[in-house]
C-alpha positions as CSV (number, residue, x, y, z in Angstrom):
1,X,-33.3,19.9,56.0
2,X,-36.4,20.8,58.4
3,X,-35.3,24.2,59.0
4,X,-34.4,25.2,55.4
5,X,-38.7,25.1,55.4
6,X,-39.5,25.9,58.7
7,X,-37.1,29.2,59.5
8,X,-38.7,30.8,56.4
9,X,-42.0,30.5,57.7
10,X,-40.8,31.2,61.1
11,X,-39.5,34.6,60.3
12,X,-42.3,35.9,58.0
13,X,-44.3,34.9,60.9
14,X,-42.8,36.8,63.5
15,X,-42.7,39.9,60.7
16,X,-46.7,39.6,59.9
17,X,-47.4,39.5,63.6
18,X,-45.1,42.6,64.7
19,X,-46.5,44.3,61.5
20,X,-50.1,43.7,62.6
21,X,-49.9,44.4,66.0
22,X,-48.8,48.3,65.2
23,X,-50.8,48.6,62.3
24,X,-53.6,47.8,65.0
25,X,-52.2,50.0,67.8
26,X,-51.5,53.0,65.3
27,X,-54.3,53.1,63.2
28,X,-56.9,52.2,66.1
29,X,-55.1,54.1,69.0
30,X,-56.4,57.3,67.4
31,X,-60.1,56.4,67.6
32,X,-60.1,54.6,71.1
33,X,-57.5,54.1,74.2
34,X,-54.3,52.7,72.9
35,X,-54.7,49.6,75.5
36,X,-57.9,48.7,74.0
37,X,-55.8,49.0,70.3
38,X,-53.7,46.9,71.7
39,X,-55.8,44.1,73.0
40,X,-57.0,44.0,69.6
41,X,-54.0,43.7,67.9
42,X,-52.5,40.9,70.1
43,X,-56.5,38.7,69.8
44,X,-55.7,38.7,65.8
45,X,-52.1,37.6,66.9
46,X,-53.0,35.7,68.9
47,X,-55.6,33.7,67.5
48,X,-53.4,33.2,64.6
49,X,-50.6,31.6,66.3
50,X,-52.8,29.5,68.6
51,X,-54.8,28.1,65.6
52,X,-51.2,27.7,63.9
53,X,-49.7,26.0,67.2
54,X,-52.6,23.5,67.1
55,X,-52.2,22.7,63.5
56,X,-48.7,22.0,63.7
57,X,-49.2,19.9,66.9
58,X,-51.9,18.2,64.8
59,X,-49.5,17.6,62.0
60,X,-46.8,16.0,64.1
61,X,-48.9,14.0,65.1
62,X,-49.8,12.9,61.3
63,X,-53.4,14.0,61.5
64,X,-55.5,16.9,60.0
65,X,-58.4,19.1,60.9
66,X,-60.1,21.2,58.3
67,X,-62.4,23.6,60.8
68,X,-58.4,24.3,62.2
69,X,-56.6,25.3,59.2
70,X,-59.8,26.9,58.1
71,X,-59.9,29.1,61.3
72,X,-56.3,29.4,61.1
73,X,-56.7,31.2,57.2
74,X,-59.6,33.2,58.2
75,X,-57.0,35.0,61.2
76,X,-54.8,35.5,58.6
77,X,-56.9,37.3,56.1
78,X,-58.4,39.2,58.9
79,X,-54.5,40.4,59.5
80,X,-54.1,40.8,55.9
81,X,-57.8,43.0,56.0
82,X,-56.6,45.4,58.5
83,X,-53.6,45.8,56.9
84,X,-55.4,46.7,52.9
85,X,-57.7,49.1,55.1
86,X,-54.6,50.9,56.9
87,X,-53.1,51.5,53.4
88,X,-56.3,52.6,51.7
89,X,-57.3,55.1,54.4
90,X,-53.4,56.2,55.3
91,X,-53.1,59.9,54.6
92,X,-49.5,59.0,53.1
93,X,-47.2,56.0,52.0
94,X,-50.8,54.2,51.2
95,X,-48.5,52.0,48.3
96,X,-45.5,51.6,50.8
97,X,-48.5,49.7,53.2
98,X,-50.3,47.5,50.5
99,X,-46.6,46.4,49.7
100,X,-46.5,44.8,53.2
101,X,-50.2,43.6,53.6
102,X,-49.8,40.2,52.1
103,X,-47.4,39.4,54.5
104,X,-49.6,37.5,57.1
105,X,-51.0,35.3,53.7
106,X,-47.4,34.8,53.1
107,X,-46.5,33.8,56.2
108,X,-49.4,30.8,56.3
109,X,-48.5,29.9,52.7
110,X,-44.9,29.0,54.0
111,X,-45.9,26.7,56.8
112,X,-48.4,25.2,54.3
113,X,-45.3,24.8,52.1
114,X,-43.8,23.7,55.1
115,X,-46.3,21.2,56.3
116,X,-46.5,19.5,52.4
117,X,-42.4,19.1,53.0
118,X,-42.7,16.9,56.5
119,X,-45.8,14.8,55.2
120,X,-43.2,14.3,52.0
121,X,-40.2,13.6,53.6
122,X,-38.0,10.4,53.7
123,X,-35.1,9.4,56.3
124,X,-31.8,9.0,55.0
125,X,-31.7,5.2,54.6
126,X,-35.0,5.7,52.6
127,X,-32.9,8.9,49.9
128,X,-30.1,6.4,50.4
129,X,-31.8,3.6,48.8
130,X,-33.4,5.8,46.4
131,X,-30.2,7.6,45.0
132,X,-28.6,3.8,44.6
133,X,-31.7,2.6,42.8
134,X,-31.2,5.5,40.3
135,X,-27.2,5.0,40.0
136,X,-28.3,1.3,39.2
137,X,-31.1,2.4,36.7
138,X,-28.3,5.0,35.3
139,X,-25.8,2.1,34.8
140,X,-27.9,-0.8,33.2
141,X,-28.9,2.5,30.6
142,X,-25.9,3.2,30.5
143,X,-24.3,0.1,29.6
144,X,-26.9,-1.0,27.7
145,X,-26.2,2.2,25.4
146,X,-22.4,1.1,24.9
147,X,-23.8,-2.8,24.2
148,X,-26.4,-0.8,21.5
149,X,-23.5,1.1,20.1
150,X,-20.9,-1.6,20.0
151,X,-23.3,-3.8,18.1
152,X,-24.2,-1.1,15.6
153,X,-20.4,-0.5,15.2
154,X,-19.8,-4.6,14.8
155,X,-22.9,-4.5,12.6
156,X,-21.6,-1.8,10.9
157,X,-18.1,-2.7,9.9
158,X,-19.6,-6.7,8.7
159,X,-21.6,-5.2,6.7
160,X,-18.7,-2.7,4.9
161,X,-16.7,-6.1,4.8
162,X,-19.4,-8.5,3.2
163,X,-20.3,-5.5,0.8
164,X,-16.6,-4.8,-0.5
165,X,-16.0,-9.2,-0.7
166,X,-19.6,-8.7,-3.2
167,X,-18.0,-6.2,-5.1
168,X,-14.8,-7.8,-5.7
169,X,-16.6,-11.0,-6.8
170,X,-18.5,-9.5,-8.8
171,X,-15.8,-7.5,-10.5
172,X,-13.1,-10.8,-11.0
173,X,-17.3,-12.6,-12.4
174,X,-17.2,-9.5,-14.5
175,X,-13.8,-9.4,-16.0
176,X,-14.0,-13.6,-16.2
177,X,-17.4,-13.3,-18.3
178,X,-15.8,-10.8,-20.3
179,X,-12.6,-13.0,-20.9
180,X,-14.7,-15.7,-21.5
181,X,-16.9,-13.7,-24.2
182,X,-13.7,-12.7,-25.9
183,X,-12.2,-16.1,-26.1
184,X,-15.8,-17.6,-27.3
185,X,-15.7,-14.7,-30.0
186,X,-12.5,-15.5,-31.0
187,X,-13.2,-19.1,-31.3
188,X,-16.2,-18.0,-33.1
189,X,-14.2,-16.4,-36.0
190,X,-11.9,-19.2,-35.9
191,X,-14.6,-21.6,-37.2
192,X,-16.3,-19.4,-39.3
193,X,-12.8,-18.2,-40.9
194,X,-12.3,-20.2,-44.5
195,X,-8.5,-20.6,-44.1
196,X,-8.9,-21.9,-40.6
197,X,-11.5,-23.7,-41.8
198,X,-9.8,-25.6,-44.5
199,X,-6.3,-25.8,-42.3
200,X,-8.3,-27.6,-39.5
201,X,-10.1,-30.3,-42.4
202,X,-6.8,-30.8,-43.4
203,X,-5.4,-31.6,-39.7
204,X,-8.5,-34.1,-39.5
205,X,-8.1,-35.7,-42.4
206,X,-4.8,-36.9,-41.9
207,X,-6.7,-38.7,-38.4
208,X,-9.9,-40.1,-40.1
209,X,-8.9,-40.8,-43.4
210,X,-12.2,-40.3,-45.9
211,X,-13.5,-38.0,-43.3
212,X,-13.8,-34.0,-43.7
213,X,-15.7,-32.9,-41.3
214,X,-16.9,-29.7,-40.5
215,X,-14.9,-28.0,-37.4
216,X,-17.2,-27.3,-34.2
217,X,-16.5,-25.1,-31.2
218,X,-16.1,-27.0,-28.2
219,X,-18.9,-27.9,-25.7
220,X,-18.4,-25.1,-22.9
221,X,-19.5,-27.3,-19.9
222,X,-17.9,-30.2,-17.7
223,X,-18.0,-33.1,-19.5
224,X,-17.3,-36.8,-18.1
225,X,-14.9,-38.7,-19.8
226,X,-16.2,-42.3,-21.4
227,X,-14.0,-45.2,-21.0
228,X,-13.3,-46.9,-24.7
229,X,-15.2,-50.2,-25.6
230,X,-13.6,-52.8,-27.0
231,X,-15.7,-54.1,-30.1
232,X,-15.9,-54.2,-34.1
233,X,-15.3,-50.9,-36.0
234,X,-18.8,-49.5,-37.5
235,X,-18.4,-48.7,-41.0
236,X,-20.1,-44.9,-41.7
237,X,-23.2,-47.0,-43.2
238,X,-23.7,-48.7,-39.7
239,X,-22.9,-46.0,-37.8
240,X,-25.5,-43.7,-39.7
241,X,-27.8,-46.5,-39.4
242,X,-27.8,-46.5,-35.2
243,X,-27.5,-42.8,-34.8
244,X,-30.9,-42.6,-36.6
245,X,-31.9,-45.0,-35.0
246,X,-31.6,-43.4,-31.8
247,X,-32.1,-40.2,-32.8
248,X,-35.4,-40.9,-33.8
249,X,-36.5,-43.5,-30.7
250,X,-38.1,-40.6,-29.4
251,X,-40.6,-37.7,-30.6
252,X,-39.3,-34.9,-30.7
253,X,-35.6,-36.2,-32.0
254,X,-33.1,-36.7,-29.2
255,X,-30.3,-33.6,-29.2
256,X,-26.3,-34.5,-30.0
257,X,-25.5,-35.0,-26.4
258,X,-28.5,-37.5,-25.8
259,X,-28.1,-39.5,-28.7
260,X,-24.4,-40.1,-27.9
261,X,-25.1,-40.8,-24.7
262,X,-27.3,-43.4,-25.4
263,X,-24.9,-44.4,-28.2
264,X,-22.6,-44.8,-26.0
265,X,-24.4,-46.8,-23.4
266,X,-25.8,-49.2,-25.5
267,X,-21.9,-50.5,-25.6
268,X,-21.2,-49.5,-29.4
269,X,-18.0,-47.4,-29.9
270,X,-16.9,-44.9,-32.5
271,X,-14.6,-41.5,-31.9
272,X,-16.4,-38.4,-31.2
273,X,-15.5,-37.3,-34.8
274,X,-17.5,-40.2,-36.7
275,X,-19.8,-39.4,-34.5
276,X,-20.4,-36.3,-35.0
277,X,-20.0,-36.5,-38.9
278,X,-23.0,-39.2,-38.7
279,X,-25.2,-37.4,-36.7
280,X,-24.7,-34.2,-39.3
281,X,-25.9,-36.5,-42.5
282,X,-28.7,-38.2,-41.0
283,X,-29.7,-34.6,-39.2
């Protein structure tokens, strides 16, 4: 993993230096002795790679100097100068030259590139640890997701389920209201109907003889059954007599229901007919 930074930088080193050693040696040589070109050319070079060597050696030993790297850029852009200046004063090829001046800047670039990688670096046990904290992370998302989605499905599907149950109870409450409606309408006419009328008087006459009461719909509720009291018959006078009576013992008048109830409990007996036929006089 070191070298994938360091070759890089390596290289383009090597490249810069040769570059800037016979950009020196060429474009110098023809204005002074070629030794003294070259002399030149190998001080920038040099003082380059010696600021570089100390930085590095600084670095490995995990400390930094500013006044080094600082000395180490300025080498580099004096490189870099002498190269812009060939290429602007070259009688030819001056675009062919600036295309390869920056290569000295590049070259310190990489190693700083280089130099972030090793103070960022982690041993293996370290990546290790870190790729199995991830796969864990990944997991526990993971599985939470499936829990999330299996819930929503459960969620889901209860909810279809109780919503169909409503809709069938309230369909069979539907068509049992209906049902209901119809039979109460046709009990309805029933009473109201004059032959029915006078076919059901007849039917309770032969029961209660003296009697013709009117025909009622029956109570639509739960009603508890009483359990008959032995004791004297009322006559219709008597009876009339206590169902005003109790009708009346309270303001407003007690209903049907009330009345017999208290009738009733009081321990006085008479068929729900009688009764009924009293409470309609004196009403």
């Amino acid at each position: 993993m070191k070298a994938k930074t360091a070759l890089p930088a390596v290289a383009m080193t090597a490249v810069s230096m040769v570059l800037t050693l016979a950009v020196v040696v060429m474009w110098l040589g023809a204005a002074m002795p070629w030794p003294v070109a070259l002399v030149v050319g190998l001080g920038i070079d040099g003082g380059w790679l010696a600021t570089l060597a100390y930085e590095r050696r600084l670095a490995a030993q995990g400390d930094h100097s500013n006044t080094v790297t600082g000395v180490g850029w300025g080498f580099g852009l004096i490189a870099t100068s002498v190269l812009v200046a060939h290429a602007l004063t070259a009688d030819g090829h001056a675009a062919a030259w600036l295309a390869v001046a920056w290569l000295p800047v590049a070259a310190k670039a990489l190693w700083l590139v280089h130099g972030l990688w090793e103070r960022t670096a982690l041993t293996p046990t370290a990546l290790d640890a870190i790729r199995g904290i991830q796969q864990e992370a990944r997991d526990e998302a993971a599985v939470a997701r499936a829990r999330l989605r299996a819930e929503a499905a459960t969620e889901e599907t209860r909810l279809t389920a109780v919503t169909g149950a409503g809709a069938r109870v309230a369909r069979v409450q539907a068509e049992t209201a209906k049902t209901l409606a119809q039979a109460w309408s046709t009990l309805e006419r029933a009473r109201t109907g004059e032959e029915t009328g006078r076919a059901l008087t007849s039917v309770t006459g032969r029961v209660t003889p003296g009697v013709t009461p009117r025909w009622e719909l029956p109570v639509w509720g739960p009603l508890e059954p009483v359990p008959a009291l032995e004791g004297p018959a009322l006559s219709d006078a008597e009876l009339d007599a206590l169902v005003d009576e109790i009708r009346t013992s309270r303001t407003p008048p007690l209903s049907y229901r009330e009345m017999a109830a208290r009738f009733r409990a009081a321990g006085h007996s008479a068929s729900e007919v009688r009764l009924r036929a009293a409470w309609k006089r004196v009403a």
